[in-house]
ZADO-1210 file (C-alpha; in nm, 4 decimals, padded with zeros to 6 digits):
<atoms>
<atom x="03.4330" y="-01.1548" z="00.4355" code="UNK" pos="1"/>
<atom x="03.1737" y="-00.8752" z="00.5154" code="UNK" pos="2"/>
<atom x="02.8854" y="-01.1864" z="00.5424" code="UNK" pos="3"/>
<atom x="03.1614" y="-01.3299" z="00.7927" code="UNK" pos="4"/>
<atom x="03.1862" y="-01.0326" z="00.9604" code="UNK" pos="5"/>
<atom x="02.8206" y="-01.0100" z="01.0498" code="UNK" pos="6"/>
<atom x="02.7928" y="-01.3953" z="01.1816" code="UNK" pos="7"/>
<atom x="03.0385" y="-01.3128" z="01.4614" code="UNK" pos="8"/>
<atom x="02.8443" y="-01.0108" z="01.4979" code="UNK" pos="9"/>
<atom x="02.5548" y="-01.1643" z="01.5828" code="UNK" pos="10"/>
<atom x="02.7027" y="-01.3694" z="01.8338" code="UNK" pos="11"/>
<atom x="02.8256" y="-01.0639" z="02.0360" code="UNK" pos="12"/>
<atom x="02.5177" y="-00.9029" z="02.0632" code="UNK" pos="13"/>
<atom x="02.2930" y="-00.9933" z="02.3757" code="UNK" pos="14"/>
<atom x="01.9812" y="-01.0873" z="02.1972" code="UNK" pos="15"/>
<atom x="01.9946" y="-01.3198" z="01.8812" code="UNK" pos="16"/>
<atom x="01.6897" y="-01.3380" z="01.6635" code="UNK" pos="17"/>
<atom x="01.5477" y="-01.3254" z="01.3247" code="UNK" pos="18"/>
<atom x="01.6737" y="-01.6795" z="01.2153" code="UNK" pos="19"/>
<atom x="01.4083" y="-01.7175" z="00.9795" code="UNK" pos="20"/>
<atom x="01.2602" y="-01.4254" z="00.7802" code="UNK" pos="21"/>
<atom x="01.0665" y="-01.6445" z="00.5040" code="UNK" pos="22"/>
<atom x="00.7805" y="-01.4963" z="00.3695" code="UNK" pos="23"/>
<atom x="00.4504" y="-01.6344" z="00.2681" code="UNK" pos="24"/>
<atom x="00.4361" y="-01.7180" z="-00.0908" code="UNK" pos="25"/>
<atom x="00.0630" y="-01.7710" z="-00.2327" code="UNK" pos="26"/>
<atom x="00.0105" y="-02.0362" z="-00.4868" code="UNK" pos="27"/>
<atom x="-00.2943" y="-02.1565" z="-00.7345" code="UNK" pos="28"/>
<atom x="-00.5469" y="-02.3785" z="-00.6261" code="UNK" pos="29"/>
<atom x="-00.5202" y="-02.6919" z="-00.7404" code="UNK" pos="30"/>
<atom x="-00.1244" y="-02.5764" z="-00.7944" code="UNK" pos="31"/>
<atom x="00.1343" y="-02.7797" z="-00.6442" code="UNK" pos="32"/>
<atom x="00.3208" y="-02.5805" z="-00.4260" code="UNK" pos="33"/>
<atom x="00.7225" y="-02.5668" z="-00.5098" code="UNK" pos="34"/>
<atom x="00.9435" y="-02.7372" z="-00.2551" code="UNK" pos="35"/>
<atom x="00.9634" y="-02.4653" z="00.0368" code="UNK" pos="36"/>
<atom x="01.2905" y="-02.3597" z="00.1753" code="UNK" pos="37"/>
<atom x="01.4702" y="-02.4379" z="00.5135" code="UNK" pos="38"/>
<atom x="01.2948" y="-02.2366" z="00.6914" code="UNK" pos="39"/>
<atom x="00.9514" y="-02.2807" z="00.5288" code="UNK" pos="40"/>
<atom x="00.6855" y="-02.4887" z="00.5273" code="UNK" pos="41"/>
<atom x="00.3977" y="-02.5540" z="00.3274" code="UNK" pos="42"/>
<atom x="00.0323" y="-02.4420" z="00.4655" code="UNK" pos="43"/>
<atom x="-00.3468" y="-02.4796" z="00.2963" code="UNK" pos="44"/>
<atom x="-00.6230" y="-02.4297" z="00.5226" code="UNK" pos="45"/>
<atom x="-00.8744" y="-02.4955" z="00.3071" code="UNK" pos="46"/>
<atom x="-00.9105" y="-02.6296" z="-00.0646" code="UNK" pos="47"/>
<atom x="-01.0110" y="-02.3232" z="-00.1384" code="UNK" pos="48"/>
<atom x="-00.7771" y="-02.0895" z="00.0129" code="UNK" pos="49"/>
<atom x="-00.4706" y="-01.9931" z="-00.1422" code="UNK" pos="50"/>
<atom x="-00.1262" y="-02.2381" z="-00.0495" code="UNK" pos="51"/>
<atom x="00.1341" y="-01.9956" z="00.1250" code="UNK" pos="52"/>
<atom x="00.4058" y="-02.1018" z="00.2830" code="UNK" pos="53"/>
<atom x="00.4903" y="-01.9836" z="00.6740" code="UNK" pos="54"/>
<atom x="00.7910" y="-01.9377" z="00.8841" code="UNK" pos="55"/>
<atom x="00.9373" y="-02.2927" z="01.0822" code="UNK" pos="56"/>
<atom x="01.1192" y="-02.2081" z="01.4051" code="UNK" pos="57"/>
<atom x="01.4272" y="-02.3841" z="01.4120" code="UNK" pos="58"/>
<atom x="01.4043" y="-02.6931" z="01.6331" code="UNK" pos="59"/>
<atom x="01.6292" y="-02.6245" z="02.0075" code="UNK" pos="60"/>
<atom x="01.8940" y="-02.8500" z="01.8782" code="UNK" pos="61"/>
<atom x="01.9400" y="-02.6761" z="01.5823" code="UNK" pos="62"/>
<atom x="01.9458" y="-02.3452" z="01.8072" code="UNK" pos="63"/>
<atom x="02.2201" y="-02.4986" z="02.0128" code="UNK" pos="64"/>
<atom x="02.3620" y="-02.5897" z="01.6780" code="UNK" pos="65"/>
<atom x="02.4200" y="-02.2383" z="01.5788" code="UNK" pos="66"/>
<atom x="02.4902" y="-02.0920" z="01.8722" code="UNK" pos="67"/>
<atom x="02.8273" y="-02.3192" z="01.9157" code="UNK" pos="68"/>
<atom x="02.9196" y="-02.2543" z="01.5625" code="UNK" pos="69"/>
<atom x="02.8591" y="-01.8458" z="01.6203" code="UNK" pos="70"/>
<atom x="03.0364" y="-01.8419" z="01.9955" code="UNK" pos="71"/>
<atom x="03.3751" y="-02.0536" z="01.8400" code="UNK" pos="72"/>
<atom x="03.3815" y="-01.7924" z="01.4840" code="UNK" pos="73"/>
<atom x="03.3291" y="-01.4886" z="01.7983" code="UNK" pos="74"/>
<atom x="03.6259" y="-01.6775" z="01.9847" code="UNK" pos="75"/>
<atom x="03.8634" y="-01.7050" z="01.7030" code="UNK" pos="76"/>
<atom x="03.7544" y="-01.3479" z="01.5673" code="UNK" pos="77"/>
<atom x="03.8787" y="-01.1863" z="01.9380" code="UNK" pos="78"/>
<atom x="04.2411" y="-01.4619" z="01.9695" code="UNK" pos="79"/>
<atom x="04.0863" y="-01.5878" z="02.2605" code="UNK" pos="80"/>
<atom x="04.3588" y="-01.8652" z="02.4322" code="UNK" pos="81"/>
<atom x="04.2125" y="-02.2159" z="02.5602" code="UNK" pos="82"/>
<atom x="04.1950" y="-02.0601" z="02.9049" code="UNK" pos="83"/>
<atom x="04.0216" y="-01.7570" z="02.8003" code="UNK" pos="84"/>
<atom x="03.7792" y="-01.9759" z="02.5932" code="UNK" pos="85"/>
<atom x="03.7074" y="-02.1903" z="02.9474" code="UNK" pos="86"/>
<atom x="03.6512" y="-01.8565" z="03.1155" code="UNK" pos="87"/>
<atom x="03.4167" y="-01.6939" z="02.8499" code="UNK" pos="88"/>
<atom x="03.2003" y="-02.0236" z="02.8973" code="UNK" pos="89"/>
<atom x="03.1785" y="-02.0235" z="03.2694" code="UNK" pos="90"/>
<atom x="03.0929" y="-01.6877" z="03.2222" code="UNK" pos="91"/>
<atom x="02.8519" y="-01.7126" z="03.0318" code="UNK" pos="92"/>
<atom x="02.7068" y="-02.0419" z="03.1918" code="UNK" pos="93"/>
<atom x="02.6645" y="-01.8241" z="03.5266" code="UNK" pos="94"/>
<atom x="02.4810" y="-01.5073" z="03.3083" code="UNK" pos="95"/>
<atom x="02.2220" y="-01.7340" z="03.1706" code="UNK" pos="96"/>
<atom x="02.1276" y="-01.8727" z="03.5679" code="UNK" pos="97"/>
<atom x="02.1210" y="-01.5135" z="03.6694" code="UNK" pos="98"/>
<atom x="01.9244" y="-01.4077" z="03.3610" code="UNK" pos="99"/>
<atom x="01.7115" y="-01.7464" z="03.3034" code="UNK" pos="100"/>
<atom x="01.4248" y="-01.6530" z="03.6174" code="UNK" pos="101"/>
<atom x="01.4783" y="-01.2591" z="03.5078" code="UNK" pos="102"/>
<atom x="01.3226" y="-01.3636" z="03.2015" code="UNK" pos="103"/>
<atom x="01.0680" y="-01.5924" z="03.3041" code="UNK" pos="104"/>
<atom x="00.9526" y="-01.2999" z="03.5054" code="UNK" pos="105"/>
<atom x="00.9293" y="-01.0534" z="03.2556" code="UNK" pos="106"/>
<atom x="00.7591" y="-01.2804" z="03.0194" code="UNK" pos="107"/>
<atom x="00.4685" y="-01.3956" z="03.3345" code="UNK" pos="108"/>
<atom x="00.4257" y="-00.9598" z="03.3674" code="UNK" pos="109"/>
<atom x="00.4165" y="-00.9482" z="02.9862" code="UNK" pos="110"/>
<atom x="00.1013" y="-01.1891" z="02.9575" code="UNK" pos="111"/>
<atom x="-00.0675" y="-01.0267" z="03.2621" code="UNK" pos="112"/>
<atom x="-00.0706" y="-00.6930" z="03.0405" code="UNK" pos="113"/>
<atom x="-00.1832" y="-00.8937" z="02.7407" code="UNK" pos="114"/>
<atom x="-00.4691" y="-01.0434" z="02.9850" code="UNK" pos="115"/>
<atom x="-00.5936" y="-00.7314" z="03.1044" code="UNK" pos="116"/>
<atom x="-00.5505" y="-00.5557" z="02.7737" code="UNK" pos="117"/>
<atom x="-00.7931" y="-00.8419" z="02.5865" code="UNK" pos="118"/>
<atom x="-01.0285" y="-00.7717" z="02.8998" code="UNK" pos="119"/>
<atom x="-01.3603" y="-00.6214" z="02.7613" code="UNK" pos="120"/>
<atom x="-01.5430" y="-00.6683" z="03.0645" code="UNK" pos="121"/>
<atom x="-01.2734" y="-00.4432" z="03.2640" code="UNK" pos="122"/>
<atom x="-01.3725" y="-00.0378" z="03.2075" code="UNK" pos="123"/>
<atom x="-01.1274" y="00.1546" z="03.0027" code="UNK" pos="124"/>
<atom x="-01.0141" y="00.3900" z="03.3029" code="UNK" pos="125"/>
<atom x="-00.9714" y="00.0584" z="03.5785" code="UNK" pos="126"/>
<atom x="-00.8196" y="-00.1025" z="03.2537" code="UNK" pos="127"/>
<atom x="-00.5723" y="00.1888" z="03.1902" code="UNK" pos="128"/>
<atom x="-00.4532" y="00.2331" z="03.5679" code="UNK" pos="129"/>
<atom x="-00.3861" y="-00.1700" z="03.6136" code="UNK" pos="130"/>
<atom x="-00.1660" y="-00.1483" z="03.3024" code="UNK" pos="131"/>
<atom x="00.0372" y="00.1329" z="03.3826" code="UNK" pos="132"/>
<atom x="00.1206" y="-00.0213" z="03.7238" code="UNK" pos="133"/>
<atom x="00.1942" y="-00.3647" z="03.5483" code="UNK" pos="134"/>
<atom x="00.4321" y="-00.1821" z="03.3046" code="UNK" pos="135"/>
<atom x="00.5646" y="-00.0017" z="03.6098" code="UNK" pos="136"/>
<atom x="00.6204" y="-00.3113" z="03.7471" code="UNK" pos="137"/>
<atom x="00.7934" y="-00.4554" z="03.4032" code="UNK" pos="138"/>
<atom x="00.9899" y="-00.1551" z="03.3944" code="UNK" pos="139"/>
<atom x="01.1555" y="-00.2533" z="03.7369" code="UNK" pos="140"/>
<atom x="01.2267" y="-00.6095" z="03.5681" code="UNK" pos="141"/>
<atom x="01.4168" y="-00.4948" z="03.2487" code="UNK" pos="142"/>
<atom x="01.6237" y="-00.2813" z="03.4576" code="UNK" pos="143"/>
<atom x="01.7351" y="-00.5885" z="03.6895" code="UNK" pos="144"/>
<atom x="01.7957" y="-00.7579" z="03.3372" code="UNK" pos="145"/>
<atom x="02.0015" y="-00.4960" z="03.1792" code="UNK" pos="146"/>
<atom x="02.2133" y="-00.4491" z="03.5087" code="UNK" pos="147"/>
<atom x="02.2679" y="-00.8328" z="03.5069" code="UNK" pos="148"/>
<atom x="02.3957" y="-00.7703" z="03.1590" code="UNK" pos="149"/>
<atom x="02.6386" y="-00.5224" z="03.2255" code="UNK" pos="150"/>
<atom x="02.7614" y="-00.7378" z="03.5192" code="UNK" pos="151"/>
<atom x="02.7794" y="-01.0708" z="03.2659" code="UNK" pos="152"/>
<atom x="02.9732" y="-00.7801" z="03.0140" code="UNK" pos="153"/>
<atom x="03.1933" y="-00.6395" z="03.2717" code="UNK" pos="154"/>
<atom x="03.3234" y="-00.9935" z="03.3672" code="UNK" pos="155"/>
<atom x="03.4108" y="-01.1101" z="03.0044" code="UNK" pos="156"/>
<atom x="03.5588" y="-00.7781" z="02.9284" code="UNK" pos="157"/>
<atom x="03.8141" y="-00.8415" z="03.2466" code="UNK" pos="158"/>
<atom x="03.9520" y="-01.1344" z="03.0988" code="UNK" pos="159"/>
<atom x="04.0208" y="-00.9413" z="02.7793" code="UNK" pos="160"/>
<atom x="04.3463" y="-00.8021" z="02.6690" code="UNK" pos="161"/>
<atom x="04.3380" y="-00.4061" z="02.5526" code="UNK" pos="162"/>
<atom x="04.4141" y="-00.5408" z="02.1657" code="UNK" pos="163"/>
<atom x="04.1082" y="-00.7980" z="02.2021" code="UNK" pos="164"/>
<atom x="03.8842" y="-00.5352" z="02.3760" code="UNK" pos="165"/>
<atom x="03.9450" y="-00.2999" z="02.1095" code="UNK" pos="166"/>
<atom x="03.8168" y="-00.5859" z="01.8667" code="UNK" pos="167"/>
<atom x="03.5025" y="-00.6677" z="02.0898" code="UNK" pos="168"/>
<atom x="03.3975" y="-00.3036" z="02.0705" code="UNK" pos="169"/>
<atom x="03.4017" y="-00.2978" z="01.7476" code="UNK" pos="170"/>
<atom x="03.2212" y="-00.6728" z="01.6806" code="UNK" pos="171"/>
<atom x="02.9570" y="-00.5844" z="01.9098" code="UNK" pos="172"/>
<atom x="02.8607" y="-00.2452" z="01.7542" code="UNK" pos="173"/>
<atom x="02.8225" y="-00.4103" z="01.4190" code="UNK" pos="174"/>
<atom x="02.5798" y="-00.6450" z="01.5922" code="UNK" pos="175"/>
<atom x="02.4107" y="-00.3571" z="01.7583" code="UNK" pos="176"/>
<atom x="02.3691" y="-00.1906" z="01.4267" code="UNK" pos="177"/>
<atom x="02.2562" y="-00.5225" z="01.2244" code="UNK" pos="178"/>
<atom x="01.9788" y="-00.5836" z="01.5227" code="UNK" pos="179"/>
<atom x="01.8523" y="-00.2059" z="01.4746" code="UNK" pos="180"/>
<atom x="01.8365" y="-00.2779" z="01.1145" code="UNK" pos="181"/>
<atom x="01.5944" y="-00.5785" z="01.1186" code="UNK" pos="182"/>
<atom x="01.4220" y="-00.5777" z="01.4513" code="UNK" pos="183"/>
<atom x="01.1107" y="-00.3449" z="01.5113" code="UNK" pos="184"/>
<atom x="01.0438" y="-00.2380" z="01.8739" code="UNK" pos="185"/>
<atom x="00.8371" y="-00.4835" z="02.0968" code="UNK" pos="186"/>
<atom x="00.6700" y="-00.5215" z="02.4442" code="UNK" pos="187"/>
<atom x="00.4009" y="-00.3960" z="02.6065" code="UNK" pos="188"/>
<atom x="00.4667" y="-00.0684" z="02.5364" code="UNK" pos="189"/>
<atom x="00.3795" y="-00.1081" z="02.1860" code="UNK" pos="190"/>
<atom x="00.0119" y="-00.3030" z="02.1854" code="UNK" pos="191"/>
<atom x="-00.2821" y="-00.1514" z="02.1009" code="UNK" pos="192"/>
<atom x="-00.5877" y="-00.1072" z="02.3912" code="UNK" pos="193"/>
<atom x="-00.9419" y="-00.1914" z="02.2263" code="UNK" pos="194"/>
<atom x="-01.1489" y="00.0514" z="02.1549" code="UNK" pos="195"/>
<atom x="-01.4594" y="00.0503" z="02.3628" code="UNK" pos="196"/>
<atom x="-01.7838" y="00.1886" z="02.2763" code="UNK" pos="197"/>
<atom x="-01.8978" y="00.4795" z="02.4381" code="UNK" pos="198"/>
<atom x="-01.5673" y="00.6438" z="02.5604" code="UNK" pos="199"/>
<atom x="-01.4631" y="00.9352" z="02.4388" code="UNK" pos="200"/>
<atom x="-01.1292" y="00.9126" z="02.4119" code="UNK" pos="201"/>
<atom x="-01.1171" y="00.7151" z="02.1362" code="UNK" pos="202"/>
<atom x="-01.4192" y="00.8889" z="01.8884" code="UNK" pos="203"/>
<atom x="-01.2599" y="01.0423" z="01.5987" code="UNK" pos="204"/>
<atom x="-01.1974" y="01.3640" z="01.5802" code="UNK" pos="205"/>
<atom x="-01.5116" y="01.5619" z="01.4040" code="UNK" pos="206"/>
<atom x="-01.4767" y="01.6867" z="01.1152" code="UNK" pos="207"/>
<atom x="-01.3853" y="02.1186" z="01.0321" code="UNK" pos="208"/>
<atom x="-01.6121" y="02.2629" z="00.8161" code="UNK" pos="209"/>
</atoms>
């Protein structure tokens, strides 16, 4: 019931992820690797180097797969009717056009950080300044994303009865917590500059004798 629970969970929270969290598992050389899981796949670079096996993104049908099963569990969780069920998915069909070229933004300002970030010919301070105006700029982006989320939430919750909104709340919090849980933070905010020669800012600190 509880692992229940947490699929229809997952399909009320905003972002979905984590589908595959299969580790790499060394073997012997000369070993014949054991057949990998679902979600793994076997990798040797080298004769040499050690057999591990690696995470395998689901394929997009498989995605869409999973998505359908996740949405109908989330539909018969909440008592939606067949007209509430056509309304959810026009709904949501309208969200993802509003939030498809959101994305695509924020992903084209997340790889001009990356690019200036992996720039070593670009001095630290001119470095510094262009990313804090690109994550400026980002910043502006994942607010236009979040309020297009609250718009997408604020129509589904309108077609909602008080018993059924009462439900959602509580689906979607269990979500919230599972995602908190198992997802570290990630963006820009959270890569590392290099560290150039010569600058003082990043010389360890001496040592106190």
């Amino acid at each position: 019931m509880k692992k229940q629970f947490l699929t229809i969970a997952l399909a009320a929270t905003v972002v979905i992820g984590g589908l595959c969290t299969a580790e790499a598992v060394p073997c012997k050389v000369g070993e014949t690797p054991k057949a990998p899981a679902p979600c793994q796949k076997v990798e040797c670079e080298t004769p040499k180097a050690p057999c591990r096996q690696v995470k395998q993104k689901p394929t997009p049908e498989q995605m869409k797969a999973m998505m359908e099963k996740r949405i109908e569990e989330f539909n018969k969780a909440l008592g939606l009717s067949d007209e509430q069920v056509a309304k959810a998915k026009e709904i949501r069909a309208n969200g993802h056009n509003k939030m498809k070229p959101l994305m695509e933004k924020k992903k084209a300002k997340i790889d001009e950080i990356r690019a200036v970030m992996a720039d070593d010919n670009m001095a630290v301070k001119v470095q510094d300044k262009k990313v804090e105006t690109l994550r400026a700029e980002l910043k502006v982006i994942d607010q236009d994303i979040r309020q297009a989320r609250r718009d997408n939430e604020k129509e589904f919750q309108a077609i909602l009865t008080d018993e059924q909104k009462v439900k959602y709340a509580q689906i979607k919090e269990e979500g919230r917590k599972h995602f908190r849980q198992h997802h570290k933070p990630q963006g820009p905010e959270n890569f590392r500059h290099r560290t150039p020669a010569g600058d003082h800012r990043y010389r360890p600190a001496p040592d106190k004798k």
